[in-house]
C-alpha positions, -999 to +999 in steps of 0.1 A: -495-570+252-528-575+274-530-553+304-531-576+337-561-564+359-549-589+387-514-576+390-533-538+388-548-549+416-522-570+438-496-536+432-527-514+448-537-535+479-495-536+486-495-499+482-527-497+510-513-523+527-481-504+531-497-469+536-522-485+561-486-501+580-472-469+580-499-449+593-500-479+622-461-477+633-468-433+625-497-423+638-484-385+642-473-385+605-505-374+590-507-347+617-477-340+610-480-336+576-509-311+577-496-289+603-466-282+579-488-280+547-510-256+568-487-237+581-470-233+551-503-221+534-507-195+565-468-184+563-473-177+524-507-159+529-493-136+556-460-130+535-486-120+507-507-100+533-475-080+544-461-075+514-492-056+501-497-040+534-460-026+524-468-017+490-498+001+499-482+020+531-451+030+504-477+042+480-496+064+504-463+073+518-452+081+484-485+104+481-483+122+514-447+132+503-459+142+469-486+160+484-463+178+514-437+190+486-468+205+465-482+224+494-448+234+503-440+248+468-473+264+469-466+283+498-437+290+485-445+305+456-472+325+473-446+339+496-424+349+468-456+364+453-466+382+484-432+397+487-431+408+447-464+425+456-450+445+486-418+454+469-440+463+440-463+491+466-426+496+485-412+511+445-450+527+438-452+545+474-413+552+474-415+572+437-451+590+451-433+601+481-401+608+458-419+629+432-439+648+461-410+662+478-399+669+443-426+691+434-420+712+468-382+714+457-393+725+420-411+755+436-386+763+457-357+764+428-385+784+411-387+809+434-350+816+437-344+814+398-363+846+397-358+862+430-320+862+414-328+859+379-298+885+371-274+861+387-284+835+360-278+804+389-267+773+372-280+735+379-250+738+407-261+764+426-296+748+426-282+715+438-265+736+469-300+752+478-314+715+477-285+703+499-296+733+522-328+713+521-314+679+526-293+691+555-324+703+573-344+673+569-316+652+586-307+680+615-328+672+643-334+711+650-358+708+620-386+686+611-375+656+586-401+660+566-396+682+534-426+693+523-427+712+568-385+725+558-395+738+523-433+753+539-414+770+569-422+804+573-400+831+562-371+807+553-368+809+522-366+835+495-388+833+463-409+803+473-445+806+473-465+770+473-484+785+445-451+789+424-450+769+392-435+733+391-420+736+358-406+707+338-369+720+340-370+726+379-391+690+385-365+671+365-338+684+388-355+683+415-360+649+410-328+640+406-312+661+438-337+638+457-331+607+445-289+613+446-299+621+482-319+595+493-289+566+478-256+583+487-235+564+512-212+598+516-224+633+521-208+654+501-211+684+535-219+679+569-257+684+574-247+716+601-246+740+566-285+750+569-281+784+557-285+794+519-267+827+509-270+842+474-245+857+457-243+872+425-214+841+418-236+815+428-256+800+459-235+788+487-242+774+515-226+783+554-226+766+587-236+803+606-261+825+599-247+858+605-238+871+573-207+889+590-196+859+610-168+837+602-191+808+589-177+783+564-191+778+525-197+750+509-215+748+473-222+720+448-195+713+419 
């Protein structure tokens, strides 16, 4: 079969022919045509432009929040650090203060150990002279500061600040103080400021007159 140039031809001049009528009777179509093709373009160029104006906006969104939460837990963990550290100094000063005042208390239950050594005073009768102690500290006639009750002149018998701190005395010591400083109940009120020895033990009475009717308290 022999390809026909002539009909070739005669289908492409009706096709122009055609095209050529329509384009007559339309004149807006072509217009027409490429306003909605262009338009289209633009519409599908914007839609692309805005879409990767949203990615990039959700990605440095995404960053700034990543970045807000790491600074955040930063500070965070430097506040927890910061307050570690002070608790940490609060403990460290609190047991220098603690084994200060214990030292003063140690001399103090040195000097009356042998002032009475006869009386052979138990670990009872020095917890009463430290509640003597105590007492003062929180009665606003005296100062609250151990180290002035215990250094008060003439108030105590036995006690010397050059008196010995010995192991046995500093342990006790220690351990009156720190039972003070965390009871929630006193064992006496703090108006028992006087210490009396006896040769059955060291009490302690809310009058000073050793012939007055003053109440005893001492340490079980």
């Amino acid at each position: 079969m022999s390809f026909d140039f002539a009909t070739a031809k005669a289908v492409l001049d009706e096709y122009e022919e055609k095209e050529h009528l329509l384009q007559w009777r339309y004149p807006w179509f072509n217009v027409v045509y490429n306003y909605v093709i262009v338009t289209l373009l633009i519409g599908l160029f914007i839609s692309f432009g805005i879409w990767g104006v949203d990615v990039h906006i959700q990605r440095e969104s995404e960053s700034a929040a990543a970045t807000a939460l790491a600074s955040y837990q930063a500070e965070e963990r430097a506040k927890a650090d910061e307050i570690a550290h002070q608790q940490k100094l609060y403990e460290q000063s609190e047991e220098v203060v603690t084994q200060k005042m214990a030292t003063e208390l140690a001399k103090l239950f040195f000097g009356a150990d042998k002032f009475r050594e006869k009386y052979n005073y138990s670990d009872a009768d020095f917890r009463t002279l430290a509640r003597c102690v105590f007492n003062r500290v929180e009665n606003p006639g005296y100062s609250n500061d151990i180290y002035d009750v215990i250094n008060q002149k003439d108030q105590w018998v036995g006690y010397y600040d050059t008196n010995p701190v010995l192991d046995e005395y500093f342990n006790l010591a220690l351990t009156s103080i720190r039972e003070w400083r965390s009871e929630t109940v006193k064992p006496v009120s703090n108006d028992y400021l006087w210490a009396e020895f006896t040769p059955n033990g060291i009490f302690l009475k809310n009058d000073f007159r050793a012939d007055g009717y003053a109440r005893r308290w001492r340490a079980s």
